[in-house]
C-alpha positions in Angstrom: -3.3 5.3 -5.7 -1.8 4.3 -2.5 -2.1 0.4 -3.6 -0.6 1.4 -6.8 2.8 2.7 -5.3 2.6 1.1 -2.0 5.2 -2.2 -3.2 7.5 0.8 -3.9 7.4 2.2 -0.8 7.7 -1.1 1.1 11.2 -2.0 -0.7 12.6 1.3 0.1 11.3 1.2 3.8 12.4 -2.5 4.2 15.7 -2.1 2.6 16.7 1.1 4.7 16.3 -1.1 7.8 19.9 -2.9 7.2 21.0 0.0 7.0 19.6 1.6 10.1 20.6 -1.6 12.1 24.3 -1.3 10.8 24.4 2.3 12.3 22.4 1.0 15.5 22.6 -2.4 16.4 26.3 -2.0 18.0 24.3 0.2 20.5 21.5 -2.7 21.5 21.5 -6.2 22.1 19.2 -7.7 19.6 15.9 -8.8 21.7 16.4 -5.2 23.7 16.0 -3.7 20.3 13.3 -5.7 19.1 11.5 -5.1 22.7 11.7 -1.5 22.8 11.4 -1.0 19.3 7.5 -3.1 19.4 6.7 -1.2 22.7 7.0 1.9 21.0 5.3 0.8 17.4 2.2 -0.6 19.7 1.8 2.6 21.4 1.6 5.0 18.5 -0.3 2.7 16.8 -2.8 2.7 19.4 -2.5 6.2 19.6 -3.5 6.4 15.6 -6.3 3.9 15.9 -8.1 5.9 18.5 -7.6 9.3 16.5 -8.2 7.7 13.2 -11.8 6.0 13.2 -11.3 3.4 10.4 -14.6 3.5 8.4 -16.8 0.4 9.8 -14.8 -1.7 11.6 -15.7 -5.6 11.8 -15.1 -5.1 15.9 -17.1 -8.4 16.4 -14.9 -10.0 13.9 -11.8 -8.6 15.7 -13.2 -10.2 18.5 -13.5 -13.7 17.1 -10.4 -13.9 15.3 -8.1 -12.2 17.8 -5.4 -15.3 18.7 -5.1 -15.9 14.8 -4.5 -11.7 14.3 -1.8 -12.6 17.9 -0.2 -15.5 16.0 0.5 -14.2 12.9 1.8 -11.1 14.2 4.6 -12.5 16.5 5.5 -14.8 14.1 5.9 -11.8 11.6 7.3 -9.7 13.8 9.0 -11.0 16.7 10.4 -14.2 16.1 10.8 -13.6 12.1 13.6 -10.6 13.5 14.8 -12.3 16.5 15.9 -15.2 14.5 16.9 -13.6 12.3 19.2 -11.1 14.2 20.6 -14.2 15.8 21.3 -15.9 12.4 23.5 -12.8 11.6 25.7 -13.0 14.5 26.3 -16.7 13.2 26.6 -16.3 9.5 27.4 -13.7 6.6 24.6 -11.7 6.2 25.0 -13.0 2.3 23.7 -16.3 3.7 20.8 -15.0 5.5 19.7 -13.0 2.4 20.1 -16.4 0.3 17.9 -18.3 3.0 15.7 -15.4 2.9 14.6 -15.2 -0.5 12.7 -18.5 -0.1 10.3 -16.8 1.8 8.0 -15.6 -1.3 8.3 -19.1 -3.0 7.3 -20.7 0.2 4.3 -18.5 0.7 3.1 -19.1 -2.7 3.3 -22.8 -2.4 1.7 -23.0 0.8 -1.4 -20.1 -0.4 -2.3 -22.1 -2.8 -4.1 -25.3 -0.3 -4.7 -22.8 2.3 -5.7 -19.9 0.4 -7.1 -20.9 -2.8 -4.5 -18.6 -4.3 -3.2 -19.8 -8.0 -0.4 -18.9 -10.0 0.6 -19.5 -13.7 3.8 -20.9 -14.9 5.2 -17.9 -15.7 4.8 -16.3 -12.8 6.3 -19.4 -10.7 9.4 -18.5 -13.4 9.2 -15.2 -11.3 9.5 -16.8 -8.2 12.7 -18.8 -9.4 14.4 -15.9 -10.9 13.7 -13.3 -7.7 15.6 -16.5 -5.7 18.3 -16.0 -8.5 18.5 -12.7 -8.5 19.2 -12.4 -4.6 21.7 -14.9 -5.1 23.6 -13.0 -7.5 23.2 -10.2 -5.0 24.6 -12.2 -2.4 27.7 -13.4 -4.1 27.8 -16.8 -2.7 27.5 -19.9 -4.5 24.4 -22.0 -3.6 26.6 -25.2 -2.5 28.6 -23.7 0.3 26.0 -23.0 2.8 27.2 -24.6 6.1 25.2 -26.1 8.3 24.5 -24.9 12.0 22.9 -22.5 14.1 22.9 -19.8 12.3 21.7 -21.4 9.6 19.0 -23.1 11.0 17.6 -20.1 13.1 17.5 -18.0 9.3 15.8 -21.0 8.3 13.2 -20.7 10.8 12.8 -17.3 10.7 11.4 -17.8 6.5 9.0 -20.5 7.9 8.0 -17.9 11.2 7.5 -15.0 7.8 6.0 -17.3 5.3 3.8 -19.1 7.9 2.9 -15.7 9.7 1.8 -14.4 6.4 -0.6 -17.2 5.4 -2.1 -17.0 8.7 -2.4 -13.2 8.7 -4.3 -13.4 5.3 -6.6 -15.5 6.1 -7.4 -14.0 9.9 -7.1 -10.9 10.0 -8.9 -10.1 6.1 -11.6 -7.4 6.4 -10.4 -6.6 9.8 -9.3 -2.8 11.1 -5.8 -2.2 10.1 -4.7 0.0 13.1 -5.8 -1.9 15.6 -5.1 -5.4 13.7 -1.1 -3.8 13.6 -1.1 -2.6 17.4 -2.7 -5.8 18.8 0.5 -7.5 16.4 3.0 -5.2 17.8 2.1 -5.3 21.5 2.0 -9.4 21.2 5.8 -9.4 19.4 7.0 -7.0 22.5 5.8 -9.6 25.0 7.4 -12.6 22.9 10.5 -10.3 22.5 10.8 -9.1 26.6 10.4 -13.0 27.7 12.9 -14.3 25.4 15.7 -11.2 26.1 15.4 -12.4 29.6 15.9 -15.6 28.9 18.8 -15.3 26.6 21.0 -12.2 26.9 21.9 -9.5 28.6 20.3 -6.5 28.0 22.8 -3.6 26.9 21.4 -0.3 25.5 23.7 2.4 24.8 21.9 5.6 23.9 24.3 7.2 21.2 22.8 9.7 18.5 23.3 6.5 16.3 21.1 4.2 18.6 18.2 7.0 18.5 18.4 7.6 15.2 18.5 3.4 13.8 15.6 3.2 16.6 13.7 5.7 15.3 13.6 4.7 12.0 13.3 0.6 12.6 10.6 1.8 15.1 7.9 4.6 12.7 9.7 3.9 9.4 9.6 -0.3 9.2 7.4 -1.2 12.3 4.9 1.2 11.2 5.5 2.5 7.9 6.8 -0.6 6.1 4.7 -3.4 8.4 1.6 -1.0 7.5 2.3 -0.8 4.1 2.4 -5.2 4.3 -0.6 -5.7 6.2 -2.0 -3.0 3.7 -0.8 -5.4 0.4 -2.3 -8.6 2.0 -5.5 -6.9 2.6 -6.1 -6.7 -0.9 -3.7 -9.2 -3.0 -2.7 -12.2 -3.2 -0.3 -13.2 -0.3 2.3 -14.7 -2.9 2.3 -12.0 -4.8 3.0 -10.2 -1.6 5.8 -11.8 -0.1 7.8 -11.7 -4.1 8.3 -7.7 -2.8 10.9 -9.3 -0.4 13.3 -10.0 -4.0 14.3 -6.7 -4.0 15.2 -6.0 -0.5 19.0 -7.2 -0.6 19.4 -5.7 -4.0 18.1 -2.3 -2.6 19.9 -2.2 0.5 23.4 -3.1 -1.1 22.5 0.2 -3.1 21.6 2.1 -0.5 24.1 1.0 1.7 26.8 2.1 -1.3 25.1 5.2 -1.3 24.9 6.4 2.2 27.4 4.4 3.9 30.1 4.2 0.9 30.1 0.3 0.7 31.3 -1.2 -2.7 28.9 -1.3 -4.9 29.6 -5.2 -6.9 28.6 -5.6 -10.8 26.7 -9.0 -9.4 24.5 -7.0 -7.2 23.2 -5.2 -10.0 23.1 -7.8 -11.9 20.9 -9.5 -9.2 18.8 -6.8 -8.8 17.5 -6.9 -12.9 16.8 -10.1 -12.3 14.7 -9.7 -9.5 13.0 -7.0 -10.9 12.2 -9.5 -13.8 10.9 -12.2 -11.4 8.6 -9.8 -9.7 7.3 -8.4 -12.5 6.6 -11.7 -14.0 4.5 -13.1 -10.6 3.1 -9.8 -10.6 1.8 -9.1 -14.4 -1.3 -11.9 -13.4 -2.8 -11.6 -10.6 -3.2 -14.6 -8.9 -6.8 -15.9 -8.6 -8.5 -17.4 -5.4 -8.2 -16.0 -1.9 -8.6 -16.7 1.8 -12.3 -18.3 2.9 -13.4 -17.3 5.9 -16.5 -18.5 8.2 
């Protein structure tokens, strides 16, 4: 059942974090956030995975596979963010969404030599029209991106997802999900405390705003909606996957009308039909193939 609803429940968590890190991130600098934020998720995630006995875990496989279950997690976590918190202070947040949407197409190309994973022509369709659809979301018109750092760091923050993805699929399958999760989280908030003090200034402002965007980004995404992933690639295909990321921008610009009063455009729901048709389309088959492992 879980399975059934869980892409649901990943949107909504996903989307809500732009809107908790409107009402937050004017408290934090970004890699403080991010820091805190994966020191917390590791330790209640460690907390779970020694209350919660996950039914026969692989511990020798854990064991052998650990820097690939390390990799993939800081480059899902920790420098996927980071980069692209610091693409937003560069560029429109429209851009970054654009930039973002080639995530899923990206994974599904690259699953498929990797992987073994295979998709159909209509379900690459799917992939095309979720990149449409956040477009239309957007409101931007494809040729005006401009070059330069922010750019180029939300750029690297789809190859950091897509690449962290493949990897994760293919080391961490059959492995214990709590402790897979904690191990990720604890690796991201070393990545994240070496680079804040490399790079900025930490400022932390605790206002009723900060604790509440931190408490969300922190049990609601880190755990809830990062769970809820590594839950998805555990048993599906990780294109298929990643094409849950379509709906994200759609679902925050209505969530963010909803709580926060923004305008609501015409386009955005526009863009959000379509991306609803693109995912349903890669989803309707599933894909065939899957990760091999020694």
């Amino acid at each position: 059942m879980l399975l059934r609803i869980a892409p649901l429940i990943f949107v909504l968590i996903w989307s809500g974090a732009f809107v908790a890190a409107r009402g937050g991130l004017p408290d934090f600098t970004p890699w403080a956030l991010l820091t805190i934020r994966f020191v917390l998720a590791a330790l209640l995630l460690l907390v779970l995975a020694l209350c919660i006995r996950e039914k026969d875990p692989d511990w020798k496989a854990f064991r052998q596979r650990w820097a690939g279950v390390v990799g993939a997690g800081v480059l899902m976590n920790g420098l996927y963010l980071g980069l692209f918190f610091t693409a937003m202070q560069e560029v429109s947040a429209a851009t970054t969404a654009l930039v973002g949407s080639l995530t899923p197409i990206l994974t599904a190309l690259i699953s498929g030599p990797v992987l073994g994973e295979r998709f159909s022509p209509l379900q690459w369709l799917g992939f095309l029209l979720g990149i449409l659809g956040v477009g239309l979301v957007a409101g931007m018109d494809y040729l005006t991106l401009d070059v330069g750092v922010g750019l180029a760091a939300a750029f690297a923050g789809v190859l950091a997802m897509t690449f962290g993805t493949i990897w994760h699929a293919y080391a961490a399958r059959g492995l214990p999900l709590l402790a897979t999760n904690a191990t990720q989280m604890a690796a991201s908030a070393v990545l994240c405390l070496v680079i804040m003090g490399l790079v900025e200034t930490p400022r932390i402002d605790w206002t009723p705003a900060a604790f509440m965007a931190l408490g969300y980004l922190t049990i609601g995404v880190s755990l809830g909606g990062m769970g809820l992933y590594l839950l998805m690639l555990k048993h599906g295909a990780a294109g298929k996957v990643a094409s849950n990321f379509y709906l994200t921008p759609a679902v925050a610009a209505i969530l963010a009308f909803l709580i926060l009063g923004e305008t609501l455009r015409p386009e955005a729901i526009a863009g959000f039909v379509v991306a609803m048709a693109g995912i349903w389309l890669v989803q309707r088959k599933p894909a065939t193939g899957g990760p091999k492992l020694d």
